[in-house]
C-alpha positions, 0 to 999 in steps of 0.5 A, spaced: 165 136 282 158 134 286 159 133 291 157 125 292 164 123 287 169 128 292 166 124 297 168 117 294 174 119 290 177 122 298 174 116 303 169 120 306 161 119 308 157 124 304 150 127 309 146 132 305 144 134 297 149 130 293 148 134 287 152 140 291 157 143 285 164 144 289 168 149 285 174 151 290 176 150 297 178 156 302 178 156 310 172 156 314 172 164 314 173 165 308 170 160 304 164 162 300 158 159 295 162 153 291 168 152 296 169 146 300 173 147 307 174 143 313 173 143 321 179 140 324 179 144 331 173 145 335 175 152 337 173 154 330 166 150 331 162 157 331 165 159 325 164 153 322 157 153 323 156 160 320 160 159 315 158 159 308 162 154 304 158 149 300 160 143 304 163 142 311 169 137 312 168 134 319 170 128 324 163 125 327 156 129 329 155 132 322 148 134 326 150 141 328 151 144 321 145 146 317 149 145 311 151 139 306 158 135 310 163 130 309 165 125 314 172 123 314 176 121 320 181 125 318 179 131 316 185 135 314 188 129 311 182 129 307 182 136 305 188 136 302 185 130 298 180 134 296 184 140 295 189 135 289 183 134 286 179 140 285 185 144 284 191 139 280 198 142 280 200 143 272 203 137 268 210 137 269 215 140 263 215 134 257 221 130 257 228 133 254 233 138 253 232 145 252 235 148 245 238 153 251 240 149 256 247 147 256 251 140 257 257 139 259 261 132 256 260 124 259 253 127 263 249 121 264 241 123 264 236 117 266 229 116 262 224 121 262 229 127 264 226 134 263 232 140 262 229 147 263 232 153 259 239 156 260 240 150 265 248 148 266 250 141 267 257 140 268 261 135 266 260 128 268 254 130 273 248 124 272 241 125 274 236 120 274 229 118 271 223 123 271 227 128 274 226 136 273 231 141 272 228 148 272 231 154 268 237 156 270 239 151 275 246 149 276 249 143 277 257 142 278 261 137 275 261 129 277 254 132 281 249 126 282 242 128 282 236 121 284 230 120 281 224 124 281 228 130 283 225 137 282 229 143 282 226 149 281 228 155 277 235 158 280 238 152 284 245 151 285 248 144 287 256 144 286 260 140 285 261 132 287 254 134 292 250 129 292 241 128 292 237 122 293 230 120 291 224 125 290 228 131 292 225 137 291 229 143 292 227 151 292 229 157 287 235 160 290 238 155 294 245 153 294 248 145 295 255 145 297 257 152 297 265 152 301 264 151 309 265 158 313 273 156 315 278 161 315 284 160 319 289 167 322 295 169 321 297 175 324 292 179 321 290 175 316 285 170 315 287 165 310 282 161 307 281 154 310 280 149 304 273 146 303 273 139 299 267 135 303 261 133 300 254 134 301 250 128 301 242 129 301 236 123 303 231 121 299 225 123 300 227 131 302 226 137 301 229 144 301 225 151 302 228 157 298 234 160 299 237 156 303 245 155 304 248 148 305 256 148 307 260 143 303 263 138 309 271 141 310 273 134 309 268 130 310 261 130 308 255 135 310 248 130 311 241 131 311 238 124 312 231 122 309 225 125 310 228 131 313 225 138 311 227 145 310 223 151 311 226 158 308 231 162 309 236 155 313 243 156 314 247 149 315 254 149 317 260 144 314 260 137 317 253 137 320 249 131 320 242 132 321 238 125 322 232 123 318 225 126 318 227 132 322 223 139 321 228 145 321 224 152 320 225 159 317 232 163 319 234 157 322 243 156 323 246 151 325 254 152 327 259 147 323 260 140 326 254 140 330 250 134 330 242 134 329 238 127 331 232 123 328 225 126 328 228 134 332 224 141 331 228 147 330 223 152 330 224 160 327 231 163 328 234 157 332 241 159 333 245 152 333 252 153 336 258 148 333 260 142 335 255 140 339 249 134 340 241 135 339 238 128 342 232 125 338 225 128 338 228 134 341 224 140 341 228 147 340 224 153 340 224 160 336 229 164 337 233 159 342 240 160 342 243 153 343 250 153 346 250 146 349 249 139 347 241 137 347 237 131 351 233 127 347 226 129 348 228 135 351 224 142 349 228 149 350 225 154 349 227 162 349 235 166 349 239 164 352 235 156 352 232 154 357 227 148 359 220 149 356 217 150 364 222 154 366 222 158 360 214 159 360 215 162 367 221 167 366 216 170 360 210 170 365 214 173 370 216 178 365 210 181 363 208 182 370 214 186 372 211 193 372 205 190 377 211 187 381 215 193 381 208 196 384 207 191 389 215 191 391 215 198 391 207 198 396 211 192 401 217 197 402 213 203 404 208 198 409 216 196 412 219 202 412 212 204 415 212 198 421 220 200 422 218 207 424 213 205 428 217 201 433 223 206 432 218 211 435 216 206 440 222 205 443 224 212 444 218 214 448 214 208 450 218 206 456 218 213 459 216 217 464 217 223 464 225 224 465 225 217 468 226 211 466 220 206 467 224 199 470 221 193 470 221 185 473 224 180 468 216 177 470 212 184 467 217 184 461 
């Protein structure tokens, strides 16, 4: 694409040839003749400025690059315009069942609804227009799928679980799986029933092999907008409020209660039954096992406030100079320790006898 049409199609202000051919897009260091990249941190200006794409996305002050740039106030923004331009996702599977795929009795499927090979939906499941159900896909009986849903290839949604609109869910995550409930007799563990739901947003998307528990008896919710990462595990009867952003190997005990808008970073460990406040930030690798603070970021196992966190850490890579300037001060006070042991036997002494002084000399 020359580069005067990219600019027009993504909002931006073109400074240089406009006759420059685009055929790609690539990173700052990586891009070559051809590629279009992005500078959005200045700490990459050097690379920028050596780089040798074809054309540079900037903010402002195209002067200081020496090759062809496109204005835009949000040039990441437009960069990602520009990479669905120059590298489109490939069309959708057309509109049908595939002669493989089976379905089940009293299936109610909207307009436009695409079943991939060897997909099972079970009886009474209803799937809304334009949505797309890979190969292999299960969905349970009396399941509701929105409209514009994706499931990829490999996704499981048992039973009576429910998805919103514009759900994407990746290969070989589970929807509704049997919540973790066992309840011991003796020595047994005798198996608690799980009949709950799980009831997804609109607008959400699940990463791939995660694992959504089916409430024990209520219902397990992730509210609009929230996003999954890889590899999440989420507990029966746990809400998590809307537009939250919970990333890879994250766990998240039954009936903990997760608010609008929170961050739980890698390998979070959310005990159950507690409370996560809105807009709170846990950090990777925190073990959370008491209510959350809206707004509150904690950071580090066991969590701890953000600050106090960062000191800990920094105290911790200074241990083996710490110990070396404990184990120097020890030696300084032993040593002035036995400097005035030894001025106390001998320096108030005169040969056998003692020196007395007056209350005034001493």
């Amino acid at each position: 694409m020359r580069l005067d049409e990219l600019a027009a199609r993504i909002g931006g202000v073109l400074h240089g040839d406009p006759a420059v051919e685009v055929t790609g897009v690539a990173g700052v260091r990586e891009a070559g003749p051809g590629d279009l990249t992005f500078l959005a941190d200045p700490r990459y200006e050097e690379a920028a400025a050596e780089t040798r794409a074809a054309a540079i996305l900037v903010a402002a002050d195209h002067r200081r690059f020496a090759r062809p740039v496109i204005e835009h106030p949000d040039p990441l923004r437009a960069f990602f315009a520009a990479v669905a331009l120059l590298h489109p996702p490939p069309p959708p599977p057309p509109p049908g069942i595939h002669p493989t795929a089976v379905v089940g009795p009293g299936v109610g499927l909207g307009d436009q609804v695409s079943i991939g090979p060897q997909a099972v939906i079970e009886a009474g499941a209803e799937i809304g227009a334009r949505s797309i159900i890979g190969a292999l896909v299960y969905i349970g009986r009396e399941a509701r799928i929105g409209t514009g849903c994706l499931l990829y290839p490999q996704v499981v949604i048992r039973e009576e679980c429910v998805l919103g609109d514009r759900v994407i869910v990746h290969s070989g995550s589970v929807i509704g799986s049997d919540g973790y409930g066992f309840r011991r007799e003796g020595e047994r563990h005798i198996k608690v029933p799980q009949i709950g739901r799980v009831v997804i947003g609109d607008d959400v998307e699940i990463g791939a092999s995660c694992a959504i528990d089916r409430g024990t008896l209520g219902d397990t919710v992730i509210e609009h907008g929230t996003k999954f990462d890889n590899l999440v595990h989420v507990g029966h009867n746990v809400r998590i409020g809307a537009n939250s952003l919970v990333i890879a190997q994250v766990g998240i005990g039954g009936s903990a209660v997760v608010g609008k808008g929170v961050i739980l970073a890698g390998q979070a460990g959310i005990a159950g039954h507690v409370a996560i406040g809105d807009q709170a930030q846990i950090g990777g690798q925190a073990g959370i096992i008491a209510s959350v603070e809206p707004g509150e970021q904690l950071w580090g196992t066991p969590a701890m406030p953000l600050h106090q966190a960062k000191r800990v850490y920094a105290a911790i890579r200074r241990t083996p100079e710490i110990l070396r300037e404990i184990a120097a001060l020890k030696a300084q006070v032993a040593a002035l320790l036995g400097e005035r042991e030894a001025a106390g036997r001998g320096g108030t002494r005169n040969g056998d006898r003692v020196a007395k002084h007056s209350p005034e000399e001493s």
